[in-house]
N, C-alpha and C positions, 0 to 999 in steps of 0.2 A: 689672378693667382699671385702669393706674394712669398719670395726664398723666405729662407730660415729667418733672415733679419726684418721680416715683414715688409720687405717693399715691393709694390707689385710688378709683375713680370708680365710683359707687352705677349700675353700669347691667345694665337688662333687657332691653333692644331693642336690636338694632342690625338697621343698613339697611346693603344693600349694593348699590354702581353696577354697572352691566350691562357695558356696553362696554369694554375696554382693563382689565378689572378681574377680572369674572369668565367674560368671552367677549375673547378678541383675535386678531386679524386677525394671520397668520401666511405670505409676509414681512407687514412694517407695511409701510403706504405711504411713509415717510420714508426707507428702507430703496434701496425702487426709487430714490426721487430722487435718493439721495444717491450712489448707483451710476451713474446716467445724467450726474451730472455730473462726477463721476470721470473717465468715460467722453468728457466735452469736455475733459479737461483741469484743470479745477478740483481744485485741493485741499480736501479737507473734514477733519480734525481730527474727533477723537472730541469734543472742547471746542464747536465750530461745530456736529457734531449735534446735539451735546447740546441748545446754545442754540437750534437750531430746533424740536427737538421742545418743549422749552418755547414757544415761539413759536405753535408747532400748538395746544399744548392752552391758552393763553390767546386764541388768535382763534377757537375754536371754543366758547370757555367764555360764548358769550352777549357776546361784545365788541362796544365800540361798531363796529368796520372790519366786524365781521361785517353788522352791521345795516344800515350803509351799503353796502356790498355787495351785500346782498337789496332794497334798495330800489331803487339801480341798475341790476340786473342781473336781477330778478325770481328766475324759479323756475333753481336749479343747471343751466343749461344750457352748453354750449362755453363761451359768454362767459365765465361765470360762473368755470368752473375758469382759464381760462386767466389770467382776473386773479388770480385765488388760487393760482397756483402763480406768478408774476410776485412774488406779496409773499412766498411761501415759498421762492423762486432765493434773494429780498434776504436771508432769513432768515439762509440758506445762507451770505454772505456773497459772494452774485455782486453783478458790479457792475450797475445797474441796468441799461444799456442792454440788458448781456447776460443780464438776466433775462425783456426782453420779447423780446428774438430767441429765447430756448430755449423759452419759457414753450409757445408751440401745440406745438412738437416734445417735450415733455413730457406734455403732453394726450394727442397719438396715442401714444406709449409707454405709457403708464398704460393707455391701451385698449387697445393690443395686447398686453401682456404681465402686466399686472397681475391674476390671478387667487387671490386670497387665499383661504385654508382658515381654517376655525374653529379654535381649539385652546383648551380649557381647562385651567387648571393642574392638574396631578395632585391635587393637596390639594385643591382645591374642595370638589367633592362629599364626600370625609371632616370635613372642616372644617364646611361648612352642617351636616350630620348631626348631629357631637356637639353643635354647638346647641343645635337644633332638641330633639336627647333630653336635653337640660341644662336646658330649662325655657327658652329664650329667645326672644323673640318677632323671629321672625326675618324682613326683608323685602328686596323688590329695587325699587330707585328708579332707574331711568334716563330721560336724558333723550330717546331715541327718541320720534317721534313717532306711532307707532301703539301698539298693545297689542303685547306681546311674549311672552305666555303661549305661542306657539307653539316660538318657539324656545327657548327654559327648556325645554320638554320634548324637543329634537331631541337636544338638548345633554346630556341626562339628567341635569338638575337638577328634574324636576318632583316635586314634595311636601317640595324643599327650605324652599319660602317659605309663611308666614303672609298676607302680601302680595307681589303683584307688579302694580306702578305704572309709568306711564309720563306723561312730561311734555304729550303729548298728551292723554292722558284726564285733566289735571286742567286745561290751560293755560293752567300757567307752566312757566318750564324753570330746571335750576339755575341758575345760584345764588340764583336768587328763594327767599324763605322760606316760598312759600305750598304749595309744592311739597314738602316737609317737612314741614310744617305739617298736610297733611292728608294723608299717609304716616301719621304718629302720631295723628291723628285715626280715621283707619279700623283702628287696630290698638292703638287705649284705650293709648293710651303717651304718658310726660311727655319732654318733649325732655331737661329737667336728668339725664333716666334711658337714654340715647337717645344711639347713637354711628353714626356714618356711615361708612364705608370707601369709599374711592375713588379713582381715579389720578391726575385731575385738580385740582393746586391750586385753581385758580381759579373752580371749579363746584362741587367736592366739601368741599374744604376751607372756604375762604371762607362756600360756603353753608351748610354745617352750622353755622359759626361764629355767623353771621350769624341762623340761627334756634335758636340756644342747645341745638344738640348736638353731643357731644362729638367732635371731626374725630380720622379717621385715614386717613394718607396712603398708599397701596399705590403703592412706588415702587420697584420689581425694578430698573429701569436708572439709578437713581441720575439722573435728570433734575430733581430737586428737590435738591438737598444743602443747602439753607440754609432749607426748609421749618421752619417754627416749633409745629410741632405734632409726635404720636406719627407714627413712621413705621415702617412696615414693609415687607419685603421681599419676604416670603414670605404667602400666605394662614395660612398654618399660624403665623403670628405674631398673629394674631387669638385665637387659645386660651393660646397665649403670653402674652398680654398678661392674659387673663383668671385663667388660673393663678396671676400674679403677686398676688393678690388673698388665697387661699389663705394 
């Protein structure tokens, strides 16, 4: 594998994110919204998704609004979404008033129509493989907060991973370093040896950064373009990258 300036990077381990990475919700939820506001009239810009789906995955990356949020609001109830779809209208680029008049009539759309499928990328499962028969110690780190061992097998990636962790079974959640920390602890791996894949800057990236493994950003829809780290598009750039080493 070789950083940004092409020089290759000594690694045996890699970890990789569950959600939005190697499982995604198929439509996305930003997808409905951005169609429901369509729908009022709003103009949305591929540039305006863009920046809310950035938006998305830094208030969900363990943010401080997030925190604030759960202490206000407690457990993810009506309240709860209807404020956070009220700061994800703002995202959108509504104007506030009219992000708390749409905000409940977004809630029941979401409930009523929102049915998302699982979809893995094609390459996945080929990608983990050559791994895995390549000598690599290969794991899955998400921040869900149960164990996920069930769905890895629904999904048919099971005997893809050496490890499969969740930020619940250890509690901390990305971007904390401890959570990382003992990902590589249970799988006898040095971080300087140790890359991270995942979709989220500000959890995946940052975090790995943060506990001294090597970040790579899985960014299909171009929602990061100014990401300071490797990035890729494709899972099958993962081998790509390793190739380069050769």
């Amino acid at each position: 594998m070789a950083d940004c300036s092409g020089t290759p990077l000594p690694v045996n381990t890699i970890l990789f994110d569950f959600d939005g990475t190697l499982r995604h919700d198929r439509p996305e939820a930003s997808e409905l919204v951005a169609q429901f506001i369509r729908d009022k009239g709003f103009q949305v810009s591929p540039e305006t998704h863009r920046s809310a789906r950035r938006w998305e995955h830094y208030y969900w990356g363990q943010s401080q609004e997030l925190a604030l949020d759960k202490e206000k609001y407690g457990d993810m109830d009506d309240l709860f979404w209807s404020n956070y779809l009220v700061r994800t209208l703002i995202a959108f680029d509504c104007p506030i008033e009219s992000a708390r008049e749409l905000a409940p009539q977004v809630v029941l759309h979401m409930k009523e129509a929102y049915q998302p499928r699982d979809w893995v990328p094609p390459e996945a499962l080929p990608t983990l493989q050559e791994l895995r028969g390549s000598g690599y110690k290969v794991g899955l780190l998400s921040n869900r907060r149960s164990p996920c061992n069930d769905r890895v097998e629904e999904l048919g990636l099971d005997g893809c991973f050496d490890l499969v962790l969740t930020a619940g079974e250890v509690g901390a959640w990305k971007p904390e370093p401890r959570i990382f920390h003992e990902a590589l602890a249970r799988l006898d791996a040095d971080a300087s040896h140790a890359a991270h894949i995942g979709d989220n800057y500000y959890t995946d990236v940052l975090g790995a950064q943060g506990a001294g493994l090597h970040p790579v950003l899985y960014d299909p829809g171009d929602v990061f373009p100014d990401a300071e780290c490797i990035v890729i598009q494709s899972l099958q750039g993962v081998l790509d990258l390793l190739d380069s080493m050769d």
